[in-house]
C-alpha positions as CSV (number, residue, x, y, z in Angstrom):
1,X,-49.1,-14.4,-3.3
2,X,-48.2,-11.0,-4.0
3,X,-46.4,-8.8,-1.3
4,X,-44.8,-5.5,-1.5
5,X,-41.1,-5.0,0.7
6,X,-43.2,-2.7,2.7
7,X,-46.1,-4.8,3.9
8,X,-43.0,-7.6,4.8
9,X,-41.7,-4.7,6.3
10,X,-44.7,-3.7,8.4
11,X,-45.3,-7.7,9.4
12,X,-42.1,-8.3,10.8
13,X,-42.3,-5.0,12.9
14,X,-45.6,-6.8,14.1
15,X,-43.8,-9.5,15.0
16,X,-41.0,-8.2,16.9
17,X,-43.9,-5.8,18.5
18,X,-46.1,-9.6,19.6
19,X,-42.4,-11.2,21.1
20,X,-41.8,-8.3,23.2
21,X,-45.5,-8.3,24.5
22,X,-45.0,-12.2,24.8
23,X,-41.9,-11.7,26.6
24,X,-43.0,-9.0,28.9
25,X,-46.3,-11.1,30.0
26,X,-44.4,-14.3,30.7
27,X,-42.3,-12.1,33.0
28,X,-45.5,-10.6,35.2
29,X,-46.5,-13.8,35.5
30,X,-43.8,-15.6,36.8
31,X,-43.3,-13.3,39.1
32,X,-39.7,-12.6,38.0
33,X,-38.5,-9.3,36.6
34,X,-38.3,-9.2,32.7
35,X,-34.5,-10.5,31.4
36,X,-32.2,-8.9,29.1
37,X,-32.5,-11.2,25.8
38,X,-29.2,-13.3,25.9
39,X,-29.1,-14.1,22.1
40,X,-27.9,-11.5,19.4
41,X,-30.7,-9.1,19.0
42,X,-31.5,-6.8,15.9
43,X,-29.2,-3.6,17.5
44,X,-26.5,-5.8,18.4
45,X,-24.7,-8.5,21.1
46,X,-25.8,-8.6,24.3
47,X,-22.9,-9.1,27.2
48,X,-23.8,-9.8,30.7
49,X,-22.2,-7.5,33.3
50,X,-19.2,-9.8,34.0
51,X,-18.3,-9.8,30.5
52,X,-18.1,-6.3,30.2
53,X,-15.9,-6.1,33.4
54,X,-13.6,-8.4,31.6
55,X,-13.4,-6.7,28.7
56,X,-13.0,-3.1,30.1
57,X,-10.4,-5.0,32.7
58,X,-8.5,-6.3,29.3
59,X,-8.5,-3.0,28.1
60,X,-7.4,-1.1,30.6
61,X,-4.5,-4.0,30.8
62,X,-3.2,-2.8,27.6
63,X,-3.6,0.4,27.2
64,X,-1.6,0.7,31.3
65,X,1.2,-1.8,29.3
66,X,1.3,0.9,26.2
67,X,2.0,3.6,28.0
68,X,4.5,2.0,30.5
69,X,6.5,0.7,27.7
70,X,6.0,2.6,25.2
71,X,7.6,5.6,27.5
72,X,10.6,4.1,28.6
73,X,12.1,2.9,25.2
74,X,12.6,5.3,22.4
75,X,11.2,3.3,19.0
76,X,14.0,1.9,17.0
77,X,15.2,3.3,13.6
78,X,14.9,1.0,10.9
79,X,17.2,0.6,7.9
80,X,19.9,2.7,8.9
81,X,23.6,1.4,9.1
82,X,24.9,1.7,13.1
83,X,28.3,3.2,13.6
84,X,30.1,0.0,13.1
85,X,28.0,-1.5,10.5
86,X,29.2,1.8,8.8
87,X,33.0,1.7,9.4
88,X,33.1,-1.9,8.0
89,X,31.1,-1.6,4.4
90,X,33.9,1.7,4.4
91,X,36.2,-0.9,5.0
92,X,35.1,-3.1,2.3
93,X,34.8,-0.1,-0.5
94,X,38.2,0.9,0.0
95,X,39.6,-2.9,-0.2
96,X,37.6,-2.8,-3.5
97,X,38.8,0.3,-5.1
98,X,42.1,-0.3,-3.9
99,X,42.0,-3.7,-5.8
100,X,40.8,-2.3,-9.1
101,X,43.3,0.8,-8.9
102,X,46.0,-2.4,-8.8
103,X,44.6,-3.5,-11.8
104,X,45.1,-0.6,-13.2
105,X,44.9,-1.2,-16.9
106,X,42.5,-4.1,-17.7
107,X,39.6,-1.6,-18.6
108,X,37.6,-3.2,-21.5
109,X,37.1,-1.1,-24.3
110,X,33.9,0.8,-24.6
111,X,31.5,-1.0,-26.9
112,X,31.2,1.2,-30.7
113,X,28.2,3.0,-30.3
114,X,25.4,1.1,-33.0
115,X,23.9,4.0,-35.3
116,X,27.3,6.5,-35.7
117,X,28.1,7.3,-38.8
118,X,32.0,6.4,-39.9
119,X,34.4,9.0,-41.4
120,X,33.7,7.5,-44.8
121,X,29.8,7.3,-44.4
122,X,29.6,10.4,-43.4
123,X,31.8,11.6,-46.7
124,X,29.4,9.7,-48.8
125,X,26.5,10.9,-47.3
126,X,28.2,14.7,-47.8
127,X,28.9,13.9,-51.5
128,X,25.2,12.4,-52.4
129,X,23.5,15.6,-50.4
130,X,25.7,18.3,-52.6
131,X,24.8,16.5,-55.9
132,X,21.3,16.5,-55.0
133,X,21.7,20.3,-54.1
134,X,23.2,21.1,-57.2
135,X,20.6,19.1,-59.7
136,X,17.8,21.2,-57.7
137,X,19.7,24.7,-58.7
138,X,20.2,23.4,-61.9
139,X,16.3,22.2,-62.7
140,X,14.8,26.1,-61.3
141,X,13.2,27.2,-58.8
142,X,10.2,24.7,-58.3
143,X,7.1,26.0,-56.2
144,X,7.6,24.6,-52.7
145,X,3.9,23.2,-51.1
């Protein structure tokens, strides 16, 4: 059986077209008048009256506790030292300093920087560039690329 998405298309439309006229027809005959569908329909939920009152009543709760609050109190900073917080980490960092100002001389020595040349590297290095300098005058003028 072969069917394109559009004829499935057009027989569920059909479909939904023969409940509604079902529906409607069981209504007249009972006498009744038609009912809202109670199940999840293709648009969406279906809430009876009462439930909406609820919810709107919920709502309305909130958004009345919001406001009332939400007024009166200013929001609270965050991550920011209070006034004493701030006096006593002071406090603290002049205890510290004071204690290594005590201790005056028991600085380590910096560590020797890796890659600096030494007085006599650097002399050797001097010499070998000069020699090489001198054997370049001494060969002519070459023609430089």
């Amino acid at each position: 059986m072969d069917i394109s998405v559009k004829d499935l298309q057009e027989a569920i439309s059909i479909r939904q077209q023969i409940d509604n006229l079902q529906r409607r027809l069981s209504s007249l005959l009972r006498g009744a008048p038609p009912q809202r569908p109670t199940t999840p329909t293709a648009r969406g939920r279906y809430f009876s009256p009462a439930t909406r009152a609820k919810l709107a009543a919920a709502a309305k709760a909130r958004w009345a506790k919001t406001r009332s609050v939400g007024a009166a109190t200013p929001a609270r900073r965050k991550g920011q030292l209070t006034p004493a917080g701030r006096r006593k980490l002071s406090q603290l960092m002049k205890a510290r300093w004071a204690a290594r100002r005590k201790a005056g001389g028991t600085k380590k020595a910096p560590a020797k920087k890796r890659g600096a040349l030494t007085a006599a590297g650097r002399k050797r290095l001097s010499d070998l560039m000069k020699a090489r300098w001198a054997a370049r005058r001494r060969g002519g003028a070459k023609s430089r690329p």
